[in-house]
C-alpha positions as protocol buffer text, in pm:
chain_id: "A"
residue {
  index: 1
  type: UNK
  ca { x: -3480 y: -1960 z: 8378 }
}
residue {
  index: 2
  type: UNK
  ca { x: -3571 y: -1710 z: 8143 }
}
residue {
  index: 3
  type: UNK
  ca { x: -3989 y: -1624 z: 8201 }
}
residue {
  index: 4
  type: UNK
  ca { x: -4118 y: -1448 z: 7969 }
}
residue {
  index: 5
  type: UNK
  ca { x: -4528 y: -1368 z: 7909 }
}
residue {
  index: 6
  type: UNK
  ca { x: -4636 y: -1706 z: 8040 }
}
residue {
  index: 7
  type: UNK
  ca { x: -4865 y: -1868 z: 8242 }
}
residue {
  index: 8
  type: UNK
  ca { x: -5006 y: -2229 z: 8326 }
}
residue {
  index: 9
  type: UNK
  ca { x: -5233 y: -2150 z: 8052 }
}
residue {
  index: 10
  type: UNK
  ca { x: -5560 y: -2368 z: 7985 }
}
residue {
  index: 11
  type: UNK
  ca { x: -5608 y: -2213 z: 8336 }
}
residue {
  index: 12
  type: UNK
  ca { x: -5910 y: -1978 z: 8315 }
}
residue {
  index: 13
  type: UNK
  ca { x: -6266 y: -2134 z: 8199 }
}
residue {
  index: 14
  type: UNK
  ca { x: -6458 y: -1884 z: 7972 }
}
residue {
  index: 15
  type: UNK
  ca { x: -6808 y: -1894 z: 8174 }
}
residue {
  index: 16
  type: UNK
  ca { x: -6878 y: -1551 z: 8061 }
}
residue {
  index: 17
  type: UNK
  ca { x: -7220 y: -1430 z: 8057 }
}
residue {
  index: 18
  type: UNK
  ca { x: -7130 y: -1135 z: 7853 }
}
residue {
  index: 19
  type: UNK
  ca { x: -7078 y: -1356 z: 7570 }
}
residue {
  index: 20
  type: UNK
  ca { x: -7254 y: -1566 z: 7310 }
}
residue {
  index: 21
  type: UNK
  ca { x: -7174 y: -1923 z: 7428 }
}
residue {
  index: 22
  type: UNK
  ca { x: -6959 y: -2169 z: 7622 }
}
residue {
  index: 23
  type: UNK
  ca { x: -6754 y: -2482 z: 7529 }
}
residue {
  index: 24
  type: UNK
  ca { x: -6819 y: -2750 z: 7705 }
}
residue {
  index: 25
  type: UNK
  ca { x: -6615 y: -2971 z: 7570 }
}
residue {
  index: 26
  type: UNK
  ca { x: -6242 y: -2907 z: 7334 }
}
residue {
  index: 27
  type: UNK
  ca { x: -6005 y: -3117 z: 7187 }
}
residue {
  index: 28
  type: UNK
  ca { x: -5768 y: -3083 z: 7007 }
}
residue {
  index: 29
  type: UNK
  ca { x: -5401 y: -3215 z: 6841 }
}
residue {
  index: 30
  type: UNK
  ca { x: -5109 y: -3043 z: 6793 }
}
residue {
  index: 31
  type: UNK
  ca { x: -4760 y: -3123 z: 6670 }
}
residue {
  index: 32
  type: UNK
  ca { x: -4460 y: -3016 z: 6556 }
}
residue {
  index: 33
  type: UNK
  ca { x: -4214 y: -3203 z: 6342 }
}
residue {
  index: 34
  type: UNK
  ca { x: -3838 y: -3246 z: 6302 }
}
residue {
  index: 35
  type: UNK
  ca { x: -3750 y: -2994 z: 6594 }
}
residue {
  index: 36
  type: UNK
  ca { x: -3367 y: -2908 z: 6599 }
}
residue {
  index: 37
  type: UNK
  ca { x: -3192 y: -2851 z: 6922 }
}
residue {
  index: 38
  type: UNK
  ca { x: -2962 y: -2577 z: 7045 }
}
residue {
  index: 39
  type: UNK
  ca { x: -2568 y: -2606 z: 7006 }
}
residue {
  index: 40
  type: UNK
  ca { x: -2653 y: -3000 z: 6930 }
}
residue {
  index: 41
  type: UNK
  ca { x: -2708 y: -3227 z: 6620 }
}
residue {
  index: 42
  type: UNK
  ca { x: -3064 y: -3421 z: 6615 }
}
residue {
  index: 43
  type: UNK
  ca { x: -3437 y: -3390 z: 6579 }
}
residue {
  index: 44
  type: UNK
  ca { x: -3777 y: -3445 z: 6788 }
}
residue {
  index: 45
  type: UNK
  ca { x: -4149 y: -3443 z: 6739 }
}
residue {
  index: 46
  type: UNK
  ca { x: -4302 y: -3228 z: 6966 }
}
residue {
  index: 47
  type: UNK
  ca { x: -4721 y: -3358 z: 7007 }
}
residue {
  index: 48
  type: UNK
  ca { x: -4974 y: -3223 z: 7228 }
}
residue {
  index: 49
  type: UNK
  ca { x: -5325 y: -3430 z: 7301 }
}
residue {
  index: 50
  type: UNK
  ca { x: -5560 y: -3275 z: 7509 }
}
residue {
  index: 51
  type: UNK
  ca { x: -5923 y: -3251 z: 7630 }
}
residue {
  index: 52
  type: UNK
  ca { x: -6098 y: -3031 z: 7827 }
}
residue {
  index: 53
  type: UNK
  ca { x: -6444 y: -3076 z: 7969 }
}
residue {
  index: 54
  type: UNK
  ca { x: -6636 y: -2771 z: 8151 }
}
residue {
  index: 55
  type: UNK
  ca { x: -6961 y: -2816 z: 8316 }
}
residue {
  index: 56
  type: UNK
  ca { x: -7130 y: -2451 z: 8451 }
}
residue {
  index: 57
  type: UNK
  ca { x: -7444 y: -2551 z: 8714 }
}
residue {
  index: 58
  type: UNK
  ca { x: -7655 y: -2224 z: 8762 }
}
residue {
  index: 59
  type: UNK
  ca { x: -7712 y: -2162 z: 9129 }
}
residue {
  index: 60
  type: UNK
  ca { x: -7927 y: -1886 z: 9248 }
}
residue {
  index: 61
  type: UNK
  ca { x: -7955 y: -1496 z: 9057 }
}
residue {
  index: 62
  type: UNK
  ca { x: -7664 y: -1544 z: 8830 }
}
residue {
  index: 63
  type: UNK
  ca { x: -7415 y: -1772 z: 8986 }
}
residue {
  index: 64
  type: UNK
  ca { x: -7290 y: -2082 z: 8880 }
}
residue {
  index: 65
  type: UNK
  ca { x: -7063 y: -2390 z: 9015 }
}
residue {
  index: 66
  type: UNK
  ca { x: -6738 y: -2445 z: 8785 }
}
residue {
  index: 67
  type: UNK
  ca { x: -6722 y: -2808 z: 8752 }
}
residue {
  index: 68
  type: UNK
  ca { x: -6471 y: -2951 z: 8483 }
}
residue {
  index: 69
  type: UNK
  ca { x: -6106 y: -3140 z: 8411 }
}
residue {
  index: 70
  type: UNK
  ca { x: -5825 y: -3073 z: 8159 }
}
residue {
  index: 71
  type: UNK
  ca { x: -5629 y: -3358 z: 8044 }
}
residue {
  index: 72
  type: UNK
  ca { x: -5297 y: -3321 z: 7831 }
}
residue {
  index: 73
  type: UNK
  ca { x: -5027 y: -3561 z: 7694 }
}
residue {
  index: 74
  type: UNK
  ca { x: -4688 y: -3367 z: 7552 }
}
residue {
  index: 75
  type: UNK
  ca { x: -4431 y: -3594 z: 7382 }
}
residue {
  index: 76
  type: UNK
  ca { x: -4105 y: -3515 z: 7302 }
}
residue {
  index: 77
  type: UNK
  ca { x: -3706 y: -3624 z: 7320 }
}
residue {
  index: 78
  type: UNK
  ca { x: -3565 y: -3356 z: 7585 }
}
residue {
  index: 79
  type: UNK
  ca { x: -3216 y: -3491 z: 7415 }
}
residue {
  index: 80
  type: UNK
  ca { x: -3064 y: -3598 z: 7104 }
}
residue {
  index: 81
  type: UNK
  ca { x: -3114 y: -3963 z: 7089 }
}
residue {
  index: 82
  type: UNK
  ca { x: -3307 y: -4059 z: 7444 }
}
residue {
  index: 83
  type: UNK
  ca { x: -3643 y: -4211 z: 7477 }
}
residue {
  index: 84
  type: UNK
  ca { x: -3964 y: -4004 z: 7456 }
}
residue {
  index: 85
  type: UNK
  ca { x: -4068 y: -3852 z: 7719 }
}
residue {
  index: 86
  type: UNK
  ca { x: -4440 y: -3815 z: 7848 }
}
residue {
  index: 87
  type: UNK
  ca { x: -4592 y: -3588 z: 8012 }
}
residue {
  index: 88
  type: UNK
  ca { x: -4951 y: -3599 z: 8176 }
}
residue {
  index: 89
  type: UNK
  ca { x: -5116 y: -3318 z: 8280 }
}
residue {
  index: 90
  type: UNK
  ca { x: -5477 y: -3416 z: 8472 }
}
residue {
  index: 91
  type: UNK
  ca { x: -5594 y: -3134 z: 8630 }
}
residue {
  index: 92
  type: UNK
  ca { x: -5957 y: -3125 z: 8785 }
}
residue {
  index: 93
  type: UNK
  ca { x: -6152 y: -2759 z: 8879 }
}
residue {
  index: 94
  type: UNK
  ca { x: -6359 y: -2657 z: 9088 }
}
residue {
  index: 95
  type: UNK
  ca { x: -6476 y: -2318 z: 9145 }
}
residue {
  index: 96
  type: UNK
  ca { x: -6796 y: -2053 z: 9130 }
}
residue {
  index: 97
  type: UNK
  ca { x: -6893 y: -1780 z: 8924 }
}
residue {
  index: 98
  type: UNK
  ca { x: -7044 y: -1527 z: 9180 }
}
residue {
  index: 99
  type: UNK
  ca { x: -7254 y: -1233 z: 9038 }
}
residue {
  index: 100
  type: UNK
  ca { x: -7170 y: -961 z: 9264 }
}
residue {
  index: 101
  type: UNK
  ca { x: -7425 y: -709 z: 9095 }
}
residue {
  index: 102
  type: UNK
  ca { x: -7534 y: -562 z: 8762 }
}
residue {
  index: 103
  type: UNK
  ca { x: -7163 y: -452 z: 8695 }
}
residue {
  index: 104
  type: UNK
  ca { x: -6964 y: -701 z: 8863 }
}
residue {
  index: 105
  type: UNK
  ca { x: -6874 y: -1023 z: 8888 }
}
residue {
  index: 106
  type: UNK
  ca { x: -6627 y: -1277 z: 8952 }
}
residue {
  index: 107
  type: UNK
  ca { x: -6436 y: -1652 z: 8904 }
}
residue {
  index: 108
  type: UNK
  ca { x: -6265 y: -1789 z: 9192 }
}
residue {
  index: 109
  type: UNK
  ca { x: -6126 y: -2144 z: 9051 }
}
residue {
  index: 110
  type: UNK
  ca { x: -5934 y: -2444 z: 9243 }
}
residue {
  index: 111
  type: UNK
  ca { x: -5659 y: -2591 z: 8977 }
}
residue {
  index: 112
  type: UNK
  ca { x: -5530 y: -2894 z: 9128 }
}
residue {
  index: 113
  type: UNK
  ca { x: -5332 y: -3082 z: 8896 }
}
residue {
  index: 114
  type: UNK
  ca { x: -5096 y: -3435 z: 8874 }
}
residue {
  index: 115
  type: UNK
  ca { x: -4819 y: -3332 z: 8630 }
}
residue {
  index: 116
  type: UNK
  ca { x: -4560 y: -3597 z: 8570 }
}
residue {
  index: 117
  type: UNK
  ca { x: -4412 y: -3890 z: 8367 }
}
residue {
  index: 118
  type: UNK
  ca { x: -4669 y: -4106 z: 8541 }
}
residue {
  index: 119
  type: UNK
  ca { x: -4430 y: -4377 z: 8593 }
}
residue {
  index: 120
  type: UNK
  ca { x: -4459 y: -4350 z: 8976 }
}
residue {
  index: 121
  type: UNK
  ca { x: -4668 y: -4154 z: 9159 }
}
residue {
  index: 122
  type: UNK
  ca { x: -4662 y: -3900 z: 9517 }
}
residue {
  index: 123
  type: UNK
  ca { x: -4657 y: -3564 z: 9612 }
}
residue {
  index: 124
  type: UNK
  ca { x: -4418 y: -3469 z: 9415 }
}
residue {
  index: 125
  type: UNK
  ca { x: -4675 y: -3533 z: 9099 }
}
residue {
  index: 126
  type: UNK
  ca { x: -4935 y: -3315 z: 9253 }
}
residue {
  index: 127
  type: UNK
  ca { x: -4944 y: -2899 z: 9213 }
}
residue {
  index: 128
  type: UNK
  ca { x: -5162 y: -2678 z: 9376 }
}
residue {
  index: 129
  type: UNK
  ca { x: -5300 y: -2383 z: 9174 }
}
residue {
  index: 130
  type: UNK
  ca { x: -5553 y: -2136 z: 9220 }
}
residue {
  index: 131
  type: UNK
  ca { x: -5702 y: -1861 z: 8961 }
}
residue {
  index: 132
  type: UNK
  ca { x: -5940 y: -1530 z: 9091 }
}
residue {
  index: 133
  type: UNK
  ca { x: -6098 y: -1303 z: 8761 }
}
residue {
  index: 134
  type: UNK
  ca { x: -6291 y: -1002 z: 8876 }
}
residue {
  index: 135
  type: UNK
  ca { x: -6495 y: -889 z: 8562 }
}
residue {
  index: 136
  type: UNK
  ca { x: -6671 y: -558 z: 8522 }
}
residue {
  index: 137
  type: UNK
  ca { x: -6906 y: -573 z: 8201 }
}
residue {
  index: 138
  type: UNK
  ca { x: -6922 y: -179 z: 8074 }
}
residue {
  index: 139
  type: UNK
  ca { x: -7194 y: -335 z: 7809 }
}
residue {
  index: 140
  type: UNK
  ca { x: -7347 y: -541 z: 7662 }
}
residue {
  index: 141
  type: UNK
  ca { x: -7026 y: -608 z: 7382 }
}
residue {
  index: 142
  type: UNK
  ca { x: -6774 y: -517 z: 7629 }
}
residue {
  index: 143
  type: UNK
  ca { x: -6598 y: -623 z: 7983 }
}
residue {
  index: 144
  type: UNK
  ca { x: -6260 y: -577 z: 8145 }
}
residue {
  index: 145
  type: UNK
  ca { x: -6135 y: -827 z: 8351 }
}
residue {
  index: 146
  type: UNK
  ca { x: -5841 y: -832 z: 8617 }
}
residue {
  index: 147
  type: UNK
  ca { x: -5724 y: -1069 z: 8850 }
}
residue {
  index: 148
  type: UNK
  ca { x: -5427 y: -1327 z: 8956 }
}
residue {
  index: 149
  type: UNK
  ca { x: -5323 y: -1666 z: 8985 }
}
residue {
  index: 150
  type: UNK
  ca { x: -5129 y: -1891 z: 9207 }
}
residue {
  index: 151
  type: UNK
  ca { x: -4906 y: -2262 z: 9145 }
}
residue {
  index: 152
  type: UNK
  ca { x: -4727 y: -2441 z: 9400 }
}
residue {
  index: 153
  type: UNK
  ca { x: -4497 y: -2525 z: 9070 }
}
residue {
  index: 154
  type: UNK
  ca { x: -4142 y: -2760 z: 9111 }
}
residue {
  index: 155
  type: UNK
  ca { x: -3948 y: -2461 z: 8994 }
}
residue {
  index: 156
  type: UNK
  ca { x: -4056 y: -2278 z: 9318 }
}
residue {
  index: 157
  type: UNK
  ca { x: -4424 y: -2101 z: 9396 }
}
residue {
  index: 158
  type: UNK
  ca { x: -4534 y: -1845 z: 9151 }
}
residue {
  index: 159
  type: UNK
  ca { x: -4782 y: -1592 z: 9137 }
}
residue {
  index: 160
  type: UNK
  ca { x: -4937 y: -1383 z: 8781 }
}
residue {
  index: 161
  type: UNK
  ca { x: -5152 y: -1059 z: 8743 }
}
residue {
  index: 162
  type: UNK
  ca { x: -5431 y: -1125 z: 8513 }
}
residue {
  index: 163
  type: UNK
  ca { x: -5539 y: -874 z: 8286 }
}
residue {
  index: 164
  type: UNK
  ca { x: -5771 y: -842 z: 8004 }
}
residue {
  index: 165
  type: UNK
  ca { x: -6111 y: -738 z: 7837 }
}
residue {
  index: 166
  type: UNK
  ca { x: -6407 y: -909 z: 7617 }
}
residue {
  index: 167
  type: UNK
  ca { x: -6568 y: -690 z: 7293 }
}
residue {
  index: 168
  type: UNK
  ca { x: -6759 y: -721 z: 7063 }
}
residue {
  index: 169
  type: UNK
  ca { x: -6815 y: -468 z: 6725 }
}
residue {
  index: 170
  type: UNK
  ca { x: -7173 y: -343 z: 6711 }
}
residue {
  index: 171
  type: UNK
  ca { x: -7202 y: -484 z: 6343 }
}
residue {
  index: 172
  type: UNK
  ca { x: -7065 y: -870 z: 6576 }
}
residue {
  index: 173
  type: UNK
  ca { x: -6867 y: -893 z: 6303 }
}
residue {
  index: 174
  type: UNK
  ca { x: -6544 y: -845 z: 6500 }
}
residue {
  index: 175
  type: UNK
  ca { x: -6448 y: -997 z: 6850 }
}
residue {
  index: 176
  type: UNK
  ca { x: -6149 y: -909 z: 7097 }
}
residue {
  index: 177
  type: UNK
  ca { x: -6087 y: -1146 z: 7377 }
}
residue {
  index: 178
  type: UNK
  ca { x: -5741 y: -1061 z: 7583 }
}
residue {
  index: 179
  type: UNK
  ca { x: -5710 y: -1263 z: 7866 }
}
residue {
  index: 180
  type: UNK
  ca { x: -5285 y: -1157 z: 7919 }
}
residue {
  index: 181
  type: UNK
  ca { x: -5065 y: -1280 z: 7975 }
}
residue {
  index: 182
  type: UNK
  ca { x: -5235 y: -1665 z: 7891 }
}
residue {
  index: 183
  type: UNK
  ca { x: -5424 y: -1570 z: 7567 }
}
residue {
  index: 184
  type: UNK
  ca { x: -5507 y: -1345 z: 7301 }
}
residue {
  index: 185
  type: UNK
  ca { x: -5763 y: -1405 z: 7021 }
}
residue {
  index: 186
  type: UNK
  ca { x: -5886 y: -1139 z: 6736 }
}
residue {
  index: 187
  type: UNK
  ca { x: -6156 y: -1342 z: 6532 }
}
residue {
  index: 188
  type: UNK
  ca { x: -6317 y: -1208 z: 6252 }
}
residue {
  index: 189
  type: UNK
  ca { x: -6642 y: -1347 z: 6131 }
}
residue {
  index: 190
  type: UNK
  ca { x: -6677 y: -1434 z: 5747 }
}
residue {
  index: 191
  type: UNK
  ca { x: -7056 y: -1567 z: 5790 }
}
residue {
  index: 192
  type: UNK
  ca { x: -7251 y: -1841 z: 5951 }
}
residue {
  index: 193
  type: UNK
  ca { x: -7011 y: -2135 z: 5903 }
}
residue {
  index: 194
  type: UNK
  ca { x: -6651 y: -1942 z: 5865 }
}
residue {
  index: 195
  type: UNK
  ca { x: -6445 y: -1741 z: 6045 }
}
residue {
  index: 196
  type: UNK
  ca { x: -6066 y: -1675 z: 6108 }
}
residue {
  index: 197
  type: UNK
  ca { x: -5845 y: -1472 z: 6317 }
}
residue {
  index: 198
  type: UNK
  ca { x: -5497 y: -1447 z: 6521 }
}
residue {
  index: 199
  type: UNK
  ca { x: -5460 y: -1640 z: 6880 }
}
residue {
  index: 200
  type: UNK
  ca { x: -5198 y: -1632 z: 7115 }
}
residue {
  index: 201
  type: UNK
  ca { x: -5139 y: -1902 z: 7378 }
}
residue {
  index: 202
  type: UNK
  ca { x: -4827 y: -1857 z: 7681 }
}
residue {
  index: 203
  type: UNK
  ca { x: -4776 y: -2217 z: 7878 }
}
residue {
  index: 204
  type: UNK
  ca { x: -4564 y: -2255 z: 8197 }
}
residue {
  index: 205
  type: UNK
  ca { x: -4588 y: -2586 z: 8322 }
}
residue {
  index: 206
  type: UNK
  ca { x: -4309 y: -2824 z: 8531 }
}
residue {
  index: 207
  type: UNK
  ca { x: -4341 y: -3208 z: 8498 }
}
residue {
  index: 208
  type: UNK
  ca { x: -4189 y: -3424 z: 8811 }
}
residue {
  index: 209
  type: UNK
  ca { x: -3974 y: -3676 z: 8679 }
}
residue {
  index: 210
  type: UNK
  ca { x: -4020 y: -4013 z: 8858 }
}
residue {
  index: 211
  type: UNK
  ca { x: -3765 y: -4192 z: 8609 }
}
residue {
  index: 212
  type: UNK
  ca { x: -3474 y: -3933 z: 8595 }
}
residue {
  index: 213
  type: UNK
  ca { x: -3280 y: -3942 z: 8246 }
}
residue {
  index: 214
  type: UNK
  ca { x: -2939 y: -3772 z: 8420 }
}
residue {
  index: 215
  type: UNK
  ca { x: -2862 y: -3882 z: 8694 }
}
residue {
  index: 216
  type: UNK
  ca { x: -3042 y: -4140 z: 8992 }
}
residue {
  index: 217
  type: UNK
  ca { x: -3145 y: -3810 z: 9190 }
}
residue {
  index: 218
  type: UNK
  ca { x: -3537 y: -3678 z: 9093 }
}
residue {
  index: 219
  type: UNK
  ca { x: -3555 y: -3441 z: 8830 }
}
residue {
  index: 220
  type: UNK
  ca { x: -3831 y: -3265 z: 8648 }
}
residue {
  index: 221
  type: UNK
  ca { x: -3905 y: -3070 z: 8327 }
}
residue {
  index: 222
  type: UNK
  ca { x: -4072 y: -2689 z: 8252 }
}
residue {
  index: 223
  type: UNK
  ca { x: -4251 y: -2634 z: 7962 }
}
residue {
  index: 224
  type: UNK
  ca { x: -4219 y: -2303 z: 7886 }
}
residue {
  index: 225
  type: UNK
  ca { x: -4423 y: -2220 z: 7556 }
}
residue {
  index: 226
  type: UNK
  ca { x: -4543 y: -1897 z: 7387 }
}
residue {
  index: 227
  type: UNK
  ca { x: -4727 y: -1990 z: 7057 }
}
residue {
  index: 228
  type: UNK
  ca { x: -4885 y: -1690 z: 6798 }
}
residue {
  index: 229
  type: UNK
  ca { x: -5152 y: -1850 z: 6561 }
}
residue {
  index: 230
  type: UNK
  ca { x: -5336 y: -1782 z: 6222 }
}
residue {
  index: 231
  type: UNK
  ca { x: -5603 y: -2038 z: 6193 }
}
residue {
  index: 232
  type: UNK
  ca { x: -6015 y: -2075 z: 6034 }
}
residue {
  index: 233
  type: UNK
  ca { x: -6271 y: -2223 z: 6199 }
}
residue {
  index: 234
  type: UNK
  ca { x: -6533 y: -2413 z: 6053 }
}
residue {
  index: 235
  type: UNK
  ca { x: -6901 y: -2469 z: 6162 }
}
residue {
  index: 236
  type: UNK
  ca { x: -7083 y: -2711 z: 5980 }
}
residue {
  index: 237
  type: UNK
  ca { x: -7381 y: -2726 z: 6246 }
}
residue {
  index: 238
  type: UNK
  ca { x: -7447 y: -2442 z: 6493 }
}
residue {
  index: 239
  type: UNK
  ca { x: -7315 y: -2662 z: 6793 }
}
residue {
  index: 240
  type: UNK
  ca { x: -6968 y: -2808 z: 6642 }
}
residue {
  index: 241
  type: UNK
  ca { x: -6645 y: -2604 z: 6555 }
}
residue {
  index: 242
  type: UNK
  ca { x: -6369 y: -2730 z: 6375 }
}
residue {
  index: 243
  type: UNK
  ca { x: -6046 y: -2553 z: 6359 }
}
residue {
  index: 244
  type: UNK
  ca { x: -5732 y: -2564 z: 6188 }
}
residue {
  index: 245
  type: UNK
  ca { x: -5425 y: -2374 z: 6306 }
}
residue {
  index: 246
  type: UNK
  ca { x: -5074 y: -2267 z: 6157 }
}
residue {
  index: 247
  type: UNK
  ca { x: -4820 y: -2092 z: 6425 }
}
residue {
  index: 248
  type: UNK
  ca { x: -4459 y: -2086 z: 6513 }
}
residue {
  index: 249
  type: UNK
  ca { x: -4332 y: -2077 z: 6846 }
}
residue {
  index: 250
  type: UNK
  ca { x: -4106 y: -1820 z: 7016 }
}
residue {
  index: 251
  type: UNK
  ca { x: -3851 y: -1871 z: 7306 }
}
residue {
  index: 252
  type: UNK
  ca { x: -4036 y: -2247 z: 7358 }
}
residue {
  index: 253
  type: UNK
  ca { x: -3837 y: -2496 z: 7578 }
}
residue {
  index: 254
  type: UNK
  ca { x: -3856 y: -2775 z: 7792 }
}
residue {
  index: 255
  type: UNK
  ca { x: -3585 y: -2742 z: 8057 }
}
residue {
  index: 256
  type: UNK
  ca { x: -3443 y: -2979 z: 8260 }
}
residue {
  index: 257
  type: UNK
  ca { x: -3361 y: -2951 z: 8624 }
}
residue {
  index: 258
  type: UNK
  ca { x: -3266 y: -3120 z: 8963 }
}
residue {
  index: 259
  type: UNK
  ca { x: -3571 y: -3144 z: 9169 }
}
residue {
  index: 260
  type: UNK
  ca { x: -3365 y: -2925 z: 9440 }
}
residue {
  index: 261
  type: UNK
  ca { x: -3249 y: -2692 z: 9207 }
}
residue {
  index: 262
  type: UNK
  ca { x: -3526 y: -2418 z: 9248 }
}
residue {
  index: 263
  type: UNK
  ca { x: -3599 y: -2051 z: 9243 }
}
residue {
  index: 264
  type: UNK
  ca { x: -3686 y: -1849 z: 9521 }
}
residue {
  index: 265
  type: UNK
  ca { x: -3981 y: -1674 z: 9372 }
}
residue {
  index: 266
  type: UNK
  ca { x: -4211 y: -1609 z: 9051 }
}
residue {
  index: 267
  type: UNK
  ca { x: -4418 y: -1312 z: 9005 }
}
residue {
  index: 268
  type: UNK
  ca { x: -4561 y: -1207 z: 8661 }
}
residue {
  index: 269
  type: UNK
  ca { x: -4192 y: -1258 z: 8434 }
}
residue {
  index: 270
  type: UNK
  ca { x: -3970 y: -1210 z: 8715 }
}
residue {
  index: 271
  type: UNK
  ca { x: -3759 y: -1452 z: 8883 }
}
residue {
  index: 272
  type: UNK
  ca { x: -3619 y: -1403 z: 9213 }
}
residue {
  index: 273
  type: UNK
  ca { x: -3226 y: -1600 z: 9254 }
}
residue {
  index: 274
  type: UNK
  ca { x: -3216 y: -1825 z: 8996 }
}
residue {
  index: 275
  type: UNK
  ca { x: -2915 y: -1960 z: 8980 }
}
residue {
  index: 276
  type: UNK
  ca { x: -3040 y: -2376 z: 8825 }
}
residue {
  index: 277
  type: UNK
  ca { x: -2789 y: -2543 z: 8662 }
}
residue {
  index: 278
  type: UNK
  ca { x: -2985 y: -2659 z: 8276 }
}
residue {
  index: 279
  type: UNK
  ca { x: -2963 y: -3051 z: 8218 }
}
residue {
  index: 280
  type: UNK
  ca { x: -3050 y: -3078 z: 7913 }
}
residue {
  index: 281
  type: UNK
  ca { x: -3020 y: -2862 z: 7547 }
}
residue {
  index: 282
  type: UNK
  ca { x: -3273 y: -2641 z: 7475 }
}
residue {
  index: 283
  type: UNK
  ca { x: -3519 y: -2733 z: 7162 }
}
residue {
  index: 284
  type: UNK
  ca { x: -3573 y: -2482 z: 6862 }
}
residue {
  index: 285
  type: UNK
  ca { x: -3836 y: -2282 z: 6778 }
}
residue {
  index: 286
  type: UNK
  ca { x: -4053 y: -2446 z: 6479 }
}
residue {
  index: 287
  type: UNK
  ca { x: -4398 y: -2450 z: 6318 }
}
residue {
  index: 288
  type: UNK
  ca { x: -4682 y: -2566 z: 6490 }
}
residue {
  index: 289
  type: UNK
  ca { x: -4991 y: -2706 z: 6357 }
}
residue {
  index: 290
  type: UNK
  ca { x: -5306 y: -2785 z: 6543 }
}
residue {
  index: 291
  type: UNK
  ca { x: -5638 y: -2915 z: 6494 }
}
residue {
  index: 292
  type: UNK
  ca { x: -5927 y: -2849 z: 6752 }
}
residue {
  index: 293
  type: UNK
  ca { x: -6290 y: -2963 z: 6802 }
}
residue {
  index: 294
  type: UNK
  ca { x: -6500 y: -2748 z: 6998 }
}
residue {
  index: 295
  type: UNK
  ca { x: -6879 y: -2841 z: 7106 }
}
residue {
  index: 296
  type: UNK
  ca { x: -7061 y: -2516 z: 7168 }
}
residue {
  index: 297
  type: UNK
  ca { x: -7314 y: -2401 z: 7379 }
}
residue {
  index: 298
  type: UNK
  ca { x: -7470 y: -2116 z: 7278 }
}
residue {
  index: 299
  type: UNK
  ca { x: -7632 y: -1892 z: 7567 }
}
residue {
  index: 300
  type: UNK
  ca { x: -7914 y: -1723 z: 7422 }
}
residue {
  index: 301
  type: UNK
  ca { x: -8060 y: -2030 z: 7341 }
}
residue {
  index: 302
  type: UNK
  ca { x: -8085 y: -2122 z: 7676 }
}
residue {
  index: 303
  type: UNK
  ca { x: -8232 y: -1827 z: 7771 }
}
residue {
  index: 304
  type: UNK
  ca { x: -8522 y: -1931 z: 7499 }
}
């Protein structure tokens, strides 16, 4: 399996004090039509629906509870000519946000998550996953953050270094936000109720398979996706984002594999004896659209 800059991305909640607000709540749509396959005739619409709820509860000089759940639906033909397959993703956190002092600070975060077909359901639907950020905030515009996170995935247990920072121009007309190798954003801020900018988002994800399309042994599936975005948001009330977003995708996938066909280990892009045997073709890369809804929370007005 090839593993390039990816990660079980919509893994790190962005309770930052350092910056301007939180969103409690995102949705959002994507799709992508008319997807060819590799060394095979046919076509497939790729959609994503997701949500994501995050609920921060303050706790003592600084700290707060992560409370929250991510829910996704993918649908897709992994082969020419075969039903559509979906996959869930329901993934419930839990975790803290622990001011160590002025400088430091740091998210530990539980990611348990069902990812399967959902036409069956046991262990092999549930992951384990577990994310630690330590952030040191230079000022008041800027932080670097480090860390690492772990996933009991089907493709074998993998870990990730985290790496990344959070500025902020002095005119706050510009904004970097690298949290690598899950996301990248550059926004740019036109005025109150415009800006735009350039996002990247890196998924790996597996999928148990409780009705195999091969063979009458288990199977499951790895979404493996690295997507660079333009895109505008839109703010026609201080609390309520809309965004529209035109990518493409590069080296995206969704393999197929015997449930005992595994690695030995992940760490950070670097697989250790892979030697799976592919099911399935792979799907080509294509345009992307998406369309998000953010409700935001800004901080300062809290603080009021």
């Amino acid at each position: 399996m090839r593993v390039v800059t990816t990660l079980c991305m919509t893994l790190l909640i962005s309770v930052l004090y350092s910056q301007e607000y939180i969103d409690p709540l995102k949705l959002y749509f994507a799709t992508s039509p008319n997807t060819g396959y590799d060394g095979v005739d046919g076509t497939t619409s790729i959609n994503e629906y997701g949500a994501e709820i995050m609920v921060p509860r303050p706790f003592g000089d600084g700290n707060a509870w992560i409370l929250g759940v991510h829910a996704e639906l993918t649908t897709l033909m992994p082969e020419p000519n075969t039903e559509v397959l979906n996959l869930y993703t329901i993934s419930p956190r839990l975790g803290v946000l622990w001011q160590h002092n002025e400088k430091w600070s740091g998210q530990y975060v539980l990611l348990p998550q069902i990812a399967s077909d959902l036409k069956g359901f046991g262990w092999n639907d549930v992951q384990m996953g577990a994310i630690g950020i330590v952030s040191y905030k230079k000022s008041e515009r800027t932080q670097y953050r480090f860390g690492a996170f772990y996933n009991s995935a089907l493709y074998g247990p993998a870990v990730f270094v985290v790496a990344g920072f959070y500025h902020k121009s002095e005119n706050k007309k510009w904004t970097w936000d690298f949290r690598l190798p899950i996301d990248a954003d550059i926004n740019y801020k036109i005025n109150d109720k415009f800006s735009t900018g350039i996002h990247f988002d890196a998924m790996l994800r597996s999928y148990y398979l409780n009705d195999p399309l091969f063979n009458s042994g288990n199977e499951y599936i790895v979404k493996s996706t690295q997507e660079p975005f333009l895109y505008m948001n839109y703010s026609p009330a201080k609390n309520f984002v809309f965004m529209l977003k035109l990518g493409h995708s590069a080296f995206r996938h969704y393999r197929m594999f015997d449930t005992d066909d595994k690695v030995d280990f992940v760490f950070t892009g670097a697989t250790f004896n892979d030697n799976r045997t592919q099911l399935n073709h792979d799907q080509k890369d294509n345009f992307i659209l998406q369309l998000r809804f953010h409700y935001r929370f800004f901080l300062d007005d809290q603080k009021r």
